[in-house]
N, C-alpha and C positions, 0 to 999 in steps of 0.2 A: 371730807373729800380728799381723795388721794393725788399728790402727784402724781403716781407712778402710773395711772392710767394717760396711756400714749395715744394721741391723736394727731391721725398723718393726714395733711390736707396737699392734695393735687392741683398745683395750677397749671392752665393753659392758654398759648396762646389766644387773647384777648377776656378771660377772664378778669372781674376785676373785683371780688371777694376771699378773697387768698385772705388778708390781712384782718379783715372784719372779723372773718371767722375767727382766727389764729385769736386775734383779740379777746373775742367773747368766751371762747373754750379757756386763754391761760385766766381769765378772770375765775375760772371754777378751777384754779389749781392744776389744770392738768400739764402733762409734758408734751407740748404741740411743733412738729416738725412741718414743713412747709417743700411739699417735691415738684420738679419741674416733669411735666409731660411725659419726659424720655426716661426719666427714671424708672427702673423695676424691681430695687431691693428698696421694699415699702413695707415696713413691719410696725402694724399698732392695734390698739383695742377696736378703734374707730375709724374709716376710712372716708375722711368727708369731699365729695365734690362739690364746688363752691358755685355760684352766684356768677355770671357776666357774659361774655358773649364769644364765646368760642370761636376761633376761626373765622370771627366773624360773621357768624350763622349762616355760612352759604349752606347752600343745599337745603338742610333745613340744621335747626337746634340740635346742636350734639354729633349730628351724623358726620365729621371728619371726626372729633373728640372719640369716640370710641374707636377709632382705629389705633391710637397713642398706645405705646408700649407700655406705659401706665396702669394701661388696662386690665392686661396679664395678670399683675398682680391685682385689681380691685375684685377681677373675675375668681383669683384663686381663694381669694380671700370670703366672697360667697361662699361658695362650694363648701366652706373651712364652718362655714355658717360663722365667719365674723361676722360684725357692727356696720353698716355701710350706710352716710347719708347723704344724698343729693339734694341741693336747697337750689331751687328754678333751675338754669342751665343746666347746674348737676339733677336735677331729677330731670330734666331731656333730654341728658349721657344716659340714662336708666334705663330710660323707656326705649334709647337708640338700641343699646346694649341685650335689650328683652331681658333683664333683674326683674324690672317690673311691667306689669305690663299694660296695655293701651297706648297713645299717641298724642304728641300732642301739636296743635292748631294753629293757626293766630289769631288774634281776640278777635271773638263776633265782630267787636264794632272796627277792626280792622285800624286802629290807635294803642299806642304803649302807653301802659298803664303805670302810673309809678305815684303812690300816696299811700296811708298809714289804712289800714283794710280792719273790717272786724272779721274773723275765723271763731266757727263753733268747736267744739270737740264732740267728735262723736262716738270715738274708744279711746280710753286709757288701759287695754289690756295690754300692754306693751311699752317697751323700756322707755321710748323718746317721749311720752307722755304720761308716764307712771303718775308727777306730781299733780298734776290737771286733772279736773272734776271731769265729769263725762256732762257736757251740755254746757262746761264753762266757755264765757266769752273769752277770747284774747284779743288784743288790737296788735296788729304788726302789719309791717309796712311792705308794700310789693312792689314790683318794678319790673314788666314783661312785656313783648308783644308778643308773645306765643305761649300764653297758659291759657288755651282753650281746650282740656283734656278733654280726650274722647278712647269709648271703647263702647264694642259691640254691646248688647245687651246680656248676653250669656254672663259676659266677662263681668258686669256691672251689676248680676245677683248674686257672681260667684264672688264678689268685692263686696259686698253688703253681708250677705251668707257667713261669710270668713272675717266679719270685723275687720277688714285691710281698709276700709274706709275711715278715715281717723279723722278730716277735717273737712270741713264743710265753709261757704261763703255766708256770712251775717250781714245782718244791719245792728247796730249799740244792743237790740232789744232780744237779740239775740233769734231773729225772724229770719230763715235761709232766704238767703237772697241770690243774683244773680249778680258776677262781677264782667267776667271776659265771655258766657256763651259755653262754661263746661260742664259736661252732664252729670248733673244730679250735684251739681252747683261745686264742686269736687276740689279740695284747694291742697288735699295731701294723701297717700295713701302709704299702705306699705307689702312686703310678698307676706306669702302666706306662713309663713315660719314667724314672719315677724323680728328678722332682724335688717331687711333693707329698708329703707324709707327714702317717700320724697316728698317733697312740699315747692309751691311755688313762691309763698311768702315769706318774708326772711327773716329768721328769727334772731339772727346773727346784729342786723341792726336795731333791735329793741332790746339791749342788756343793762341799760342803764335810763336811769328815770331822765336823765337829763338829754337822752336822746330821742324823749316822747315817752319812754316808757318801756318795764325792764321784762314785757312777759316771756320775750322770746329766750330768756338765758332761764327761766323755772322749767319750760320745755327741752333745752339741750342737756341739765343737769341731769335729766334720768335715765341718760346715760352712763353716768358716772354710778351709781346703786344698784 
């Protein structure tokens, strides 16, 4: 694995996975810079928005966070068909931002979820999960009151149709389960090019065995290949 693949991680006010991230990415070698919000000369292979609570979450998830001059560059950087990953928060800048698309909620049962979840895979035709079986369990940890994804039903055959659907809610045995109330139990997706993604689990905290366990850093490595 190479240094020389760059990875810029965007924090914002009240985020608080800046450093997780930073973490788990230099553990795979890479060259990881860390920008504040107002910044717009943001140059990398990977553009990650992290994990916490933006603003505070008024209004709702995300929606002052895509207004940040940060964004300029996350949006040009689409377009460029870069790499772009949002893990929770940052996949509710996604959805704010319309990268990806659907909405999202707060959990059915109307409590913040926060413990170590099982997720299935339901495609590896794509970079962020290249090394992942397709039907492999992973256990990673989650922390949200607002991952109850939703989207129309069009949207939700044209996300099954297109393999954008990449992870799913488990129980160990790998039986799709229900965690927060998101349709079609939905715990990560991606656009249809297949270079943005988002997940609400965090894979940034499962990189090492001693922190429960390392699966979430085998899923950010394939980005790097």
């Amino acid at each position: 694995m190479s240094s020389a693949f760059k990875v810029a991680i965007i924090t914002f006010p009240g985020t608080n996975c800046e450093q997780d991230s930073k973490y788990a990415f230099s553990l795979l070698g890479c060259d990881v810079s860390v920008y504040w919000h107002t910044q717009t000369n943001i140059n990398a292979d990977l553009i990650v928005l992290p994990g916490g609570f933006s603003h505070g979450d008024y209004l709702r998830t995300g929606a002052i966070a895509k207004f940040s001059p940060a964004m300029s560059a996350v949006i040009s950087h689409a377009k460029k068909g870069g790499k772009i990953l949002g893990i929770c928060n940052g996949f509710q800048m996604l959805l704010e931002l319309g990268l990806l698309p659907g909405a999202m909620l707060k959990n059915e049962s109307m409590s913040f979820i926060s413990k170590f979840t099982h997720i299935k895979v339901i495609s590896n035709n794509n970079a962020f999960l290249k090394f992942c079986d397709n039907g492999e369990i992973l256990n990673i940890p989650v922390a949200h009151g607002e991952g109850n994804y939703y989207a129309d039903k069009i949207t939700l055959k044209a996300l099954e149709d297109n393999e954008q659907i990449l992870l799913r809610y488990c129980d160990k045995a790998g039986n799709i389960c229900d965690l927060n109330g998101s349709q079609m139990q939905i715990a990560g997706i991606c656009d249809k090019a297949k270079n943005i993604f988002g997940l609400m689990p965090h894979p940034e905290r499962a990189c090492e065995s001693i922190l429960g366990g390392d699966d979430g850093l085998k899923m950010l490595k394939g980005f790097l290949c």
